[in-house]
C-alpha positions in Angstrom: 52.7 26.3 -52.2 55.3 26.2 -49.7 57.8 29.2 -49.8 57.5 31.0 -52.8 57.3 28.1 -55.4 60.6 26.3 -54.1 58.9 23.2 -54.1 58.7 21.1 -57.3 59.8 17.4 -57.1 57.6 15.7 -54.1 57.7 12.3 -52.9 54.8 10.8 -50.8 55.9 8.0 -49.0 53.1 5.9 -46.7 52.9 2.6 -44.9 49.3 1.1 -45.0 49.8 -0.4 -42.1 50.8 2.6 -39.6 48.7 3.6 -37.0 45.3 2.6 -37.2 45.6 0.5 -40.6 43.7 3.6 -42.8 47.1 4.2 -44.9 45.1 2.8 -48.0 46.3 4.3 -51.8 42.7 5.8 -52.2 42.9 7.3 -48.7 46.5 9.0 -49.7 45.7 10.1 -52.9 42.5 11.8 -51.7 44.4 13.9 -49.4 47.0 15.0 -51.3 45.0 15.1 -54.9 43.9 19.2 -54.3 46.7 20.7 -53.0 50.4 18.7 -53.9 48.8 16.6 -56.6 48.2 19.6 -59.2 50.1 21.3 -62.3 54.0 22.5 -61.6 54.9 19.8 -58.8 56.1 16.5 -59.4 54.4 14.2 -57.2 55.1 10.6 -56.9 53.4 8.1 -54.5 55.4 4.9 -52.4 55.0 2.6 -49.6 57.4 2.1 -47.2 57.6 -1.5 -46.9 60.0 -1.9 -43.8 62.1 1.2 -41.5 65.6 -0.1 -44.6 63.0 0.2 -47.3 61.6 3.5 -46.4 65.4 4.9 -45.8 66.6 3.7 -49.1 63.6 5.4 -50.6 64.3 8.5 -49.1 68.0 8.6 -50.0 67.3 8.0 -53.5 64.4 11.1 -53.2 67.6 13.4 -52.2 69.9 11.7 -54.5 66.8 12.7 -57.5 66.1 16.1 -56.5 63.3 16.1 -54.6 62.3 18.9 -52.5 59.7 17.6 -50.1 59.4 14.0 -48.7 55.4 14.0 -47.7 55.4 11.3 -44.5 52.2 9.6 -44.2 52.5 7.6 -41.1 53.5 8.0 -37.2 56.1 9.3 -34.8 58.2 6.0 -35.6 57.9 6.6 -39.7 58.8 10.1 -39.1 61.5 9.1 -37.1 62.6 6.4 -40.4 62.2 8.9 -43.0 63.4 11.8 -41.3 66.7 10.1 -40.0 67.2 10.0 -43.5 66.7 13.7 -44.4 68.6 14.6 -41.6 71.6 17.3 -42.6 70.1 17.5 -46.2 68.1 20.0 -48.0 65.1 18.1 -48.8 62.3 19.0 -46.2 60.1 17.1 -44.5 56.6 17.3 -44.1 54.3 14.8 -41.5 50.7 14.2 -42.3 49.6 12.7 -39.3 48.4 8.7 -39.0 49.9 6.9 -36.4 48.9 6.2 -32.5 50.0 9.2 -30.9 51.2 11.7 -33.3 53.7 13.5 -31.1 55.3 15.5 -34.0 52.2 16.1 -35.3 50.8 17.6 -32.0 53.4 19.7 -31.1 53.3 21.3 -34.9 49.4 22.1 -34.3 49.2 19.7 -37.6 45.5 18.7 -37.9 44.9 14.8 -37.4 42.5 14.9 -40.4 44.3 13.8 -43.8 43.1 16.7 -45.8 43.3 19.7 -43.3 47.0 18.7 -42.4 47.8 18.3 -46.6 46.5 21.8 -47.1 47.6 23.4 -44.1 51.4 22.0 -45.2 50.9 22.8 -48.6 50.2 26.6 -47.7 53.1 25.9 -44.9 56.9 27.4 -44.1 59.9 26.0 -44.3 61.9 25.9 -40.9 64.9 24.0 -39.5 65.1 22.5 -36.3 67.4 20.7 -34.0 67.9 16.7 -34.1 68.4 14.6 -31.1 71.3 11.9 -31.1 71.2 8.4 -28.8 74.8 7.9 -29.7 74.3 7.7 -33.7 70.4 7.2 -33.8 68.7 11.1 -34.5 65.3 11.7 -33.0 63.0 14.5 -33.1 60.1 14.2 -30.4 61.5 12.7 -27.1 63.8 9.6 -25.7 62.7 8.0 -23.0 64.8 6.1 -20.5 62.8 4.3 -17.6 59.1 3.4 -17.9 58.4 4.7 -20.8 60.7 2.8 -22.8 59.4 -0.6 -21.3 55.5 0.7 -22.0 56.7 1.1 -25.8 58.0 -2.5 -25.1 54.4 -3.8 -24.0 52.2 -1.6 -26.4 54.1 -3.6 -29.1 53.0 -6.7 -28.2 49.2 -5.3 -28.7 47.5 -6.5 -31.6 45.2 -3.1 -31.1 46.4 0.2 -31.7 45.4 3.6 -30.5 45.7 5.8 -27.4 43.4 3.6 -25.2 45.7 0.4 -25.4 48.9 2.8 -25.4 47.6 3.9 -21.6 46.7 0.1 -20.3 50.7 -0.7 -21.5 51.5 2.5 -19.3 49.5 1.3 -16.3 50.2 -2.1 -16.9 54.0 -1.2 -17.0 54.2 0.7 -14.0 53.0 -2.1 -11.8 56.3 -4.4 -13.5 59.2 -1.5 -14.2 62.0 -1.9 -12.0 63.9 1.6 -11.5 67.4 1.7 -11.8 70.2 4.2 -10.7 71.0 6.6 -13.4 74.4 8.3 -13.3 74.5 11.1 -15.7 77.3 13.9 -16.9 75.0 16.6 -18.2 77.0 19.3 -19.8 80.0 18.6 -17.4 78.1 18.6 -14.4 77.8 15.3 -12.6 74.1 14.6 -11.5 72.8 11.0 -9.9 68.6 10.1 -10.6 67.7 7.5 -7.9 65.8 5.0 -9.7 63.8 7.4 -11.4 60.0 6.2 -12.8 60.2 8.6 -15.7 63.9 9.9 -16.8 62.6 11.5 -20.5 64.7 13.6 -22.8 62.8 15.9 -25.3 63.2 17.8 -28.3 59.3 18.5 -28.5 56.7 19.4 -26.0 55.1 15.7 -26.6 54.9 11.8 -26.0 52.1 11.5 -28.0 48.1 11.0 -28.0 48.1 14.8 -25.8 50.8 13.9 -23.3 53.4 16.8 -22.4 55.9 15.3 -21.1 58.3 18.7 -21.4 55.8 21.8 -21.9 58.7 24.4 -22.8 60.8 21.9 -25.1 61.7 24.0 -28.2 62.8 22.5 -31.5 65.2 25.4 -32.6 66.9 26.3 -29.2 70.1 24.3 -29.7 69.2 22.0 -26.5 67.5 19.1 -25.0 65.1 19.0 -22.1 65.9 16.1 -19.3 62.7 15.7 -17.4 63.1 13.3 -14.2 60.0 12.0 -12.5 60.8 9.8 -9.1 59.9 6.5 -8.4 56.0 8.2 -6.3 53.6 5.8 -5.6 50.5 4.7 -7.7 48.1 6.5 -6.2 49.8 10.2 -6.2 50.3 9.1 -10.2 47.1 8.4 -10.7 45.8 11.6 -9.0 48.5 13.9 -10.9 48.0 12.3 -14.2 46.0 15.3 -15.1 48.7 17.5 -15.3 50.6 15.2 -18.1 47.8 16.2 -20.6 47.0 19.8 -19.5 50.4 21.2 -19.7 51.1 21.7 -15.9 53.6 18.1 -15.2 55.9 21.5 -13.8 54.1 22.0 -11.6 54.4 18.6 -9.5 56.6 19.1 -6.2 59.0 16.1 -7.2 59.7 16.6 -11.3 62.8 18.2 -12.0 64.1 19.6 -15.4 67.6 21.2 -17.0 68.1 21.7 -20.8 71.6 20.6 -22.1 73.3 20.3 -25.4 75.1 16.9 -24.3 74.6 14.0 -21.9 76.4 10.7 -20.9 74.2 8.5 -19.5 75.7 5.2 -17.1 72.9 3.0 -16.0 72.9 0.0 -13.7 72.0 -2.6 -16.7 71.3 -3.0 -20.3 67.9 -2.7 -21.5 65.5 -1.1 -24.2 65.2 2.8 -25.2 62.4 4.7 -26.6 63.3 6.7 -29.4 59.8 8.3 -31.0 58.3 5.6 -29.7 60.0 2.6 -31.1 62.1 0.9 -29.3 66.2 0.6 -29.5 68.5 -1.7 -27.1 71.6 -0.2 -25.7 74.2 -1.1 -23.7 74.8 0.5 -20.0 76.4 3.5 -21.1 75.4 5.8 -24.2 75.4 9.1 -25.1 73.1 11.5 -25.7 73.3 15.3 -27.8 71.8 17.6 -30.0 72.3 18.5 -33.3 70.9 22.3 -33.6 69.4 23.1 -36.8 69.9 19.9 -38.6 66.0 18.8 -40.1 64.0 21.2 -42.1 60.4 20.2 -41.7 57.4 21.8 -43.1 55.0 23.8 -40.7 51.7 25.4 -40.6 52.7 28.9 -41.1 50.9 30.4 -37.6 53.2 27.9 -35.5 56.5 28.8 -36.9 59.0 28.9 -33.9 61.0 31.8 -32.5 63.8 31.4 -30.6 63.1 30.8 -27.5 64.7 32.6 -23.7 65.8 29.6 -22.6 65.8 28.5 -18.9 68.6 26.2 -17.8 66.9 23.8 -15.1 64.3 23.7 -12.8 64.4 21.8 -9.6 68.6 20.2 -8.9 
């Protein structure tokens, strides 16, 4: 149990439909039956039936007392649920079961059902910081350029997975236009020429084992603004690697800064990626952090530290 016996009223909340479509009550229940389900906690079970239905839910689990909201779903039910936990002290905890499972990843939370449940169950309590597009929170990244129109096309997919989520990416790069970003970043003015990738990140991952920012941490009070340029097909396709192994530093042409607050002026309107779903915004927005503001659950062996931070790499 989670902190000393703190926890007693638990809410499960699951959509059967997230991910992969394996949400089912039976498959739920099985997970949690050993470990949350058991004598001295409260456990109730419900499905989010839509992003409002899930948020009411979870508002009236802080309004009743409860002390854990168990997520059963992907980055952009996390991102539903958590929205709503956000500055409370009910605490979130993420069994993994969407597409890419970037909150999951970065957490070391096992992608099997059970081994997450227990591994949470036996877990810690920690806070950790909340990014903002204007009023919207997020927890795993925001993506401005490509990324935001792959999200676009992987939604049209009747298939989900990682496999389809890469053929929207390659499929995407061949349509994105770049665009002129114009950016204050903590006071200091910066212009990204029509940048491919132009990702902000509170975690170390997109999703499906991409690290977009290797050294993003969660409680250091800051963002991390990673800026690929508009390179050519083939050098992407050659430096992919380094996306999955931890290493997209070490490309020539990627630059990064941590910040606590951006203002962002683009050329046009257009979509933003915001833990993978998508939200429309205007040519100018804002983006900041929130330190501190979300306490999750966590496997007790990847319970952050704060962090020496480096301020930018590459202006």
């Amino acid at each position: 149990m989670t902190d000393s016996g703190k926890v007693r009223k638990v809410r499960a909340l699951y959509n059967p439909k997230s991910g992969l479509g394996l949400n089912s009550a039976e498959t739920v229940r099985a997970a949690l039956q050993e470990t949350w389900d058991v004598p001295g906690i409260d456990l109730t079970y419900q499905v989010s039936k839509s992003a409002e239905d899930g948020i009411a839910k979870t508002r009236r689990a802080v309004e009743d007392g409860v002390d854990t909201v168990i997520v059963i779903g992907g980055d952009g039910m996390v991102n539903t649920i958590g929205s709503a936990l956000v500055g409370t002290e009910t605490a979130l905890a993420v069994l993994p079961a969407g597409s890419g499972n970037g909150f999951a990843r970065h957490f070391d939370i096992p992608l099997q059902l059970e081994k997450a449940s227990k591994l949470l169950f036996e877990g810690v309590r920690q806070k950790i910081d909340v990014g903002f597009v204007d009023d919207r929170p997020f927890f795993v990244t925001c993506g401005l350029a490509w990324d935001a129109d792959l999200v676009e096309s992987f939604e049209e997919s009747p298939v989900r997975g990682v496999l389809p989520y890469v053929f929207a990416g390659i499929y995407e790069w061949f349509r994105y236009e770049p665009q002129v970003f114009h950016l204050d970043v903590d006071g200091v003015e910066l212009t990204a020429q029509k940048p491919i990738v132009l990702t902000v990140a509170n975690l170390t991952q997109y999703g499906g084992g991409a690290q977009i920012a290797p050294d993003a941490s969660p409680i250091d009070g800051t963002l991390e603004l990673v800026e690929v340029p508009d390179i050519d097909p083939v050098t992407f396709v050659t430096q992919m690697r380094r996306l999955f192994d931890g290493s997209i530093k070490e490309i020539e042409q990627v630059r990064t800064r941590s910040f606590k607050r951006m203002v962002v002026k683009r050329e046009r309107d257009g979509a933003v990626q915001v833990d993978g779903e998508l939200l429309k915004k205007g040519k100018e927005f804002v983006i900041e952090v929130r330190p501190l503001a979300l306490e999750i659950i966590v496997p007790k062996d990847r319970q952050h530290k704060r962090p020496i931070h480096r301020r930018f790499r590459g202006e």
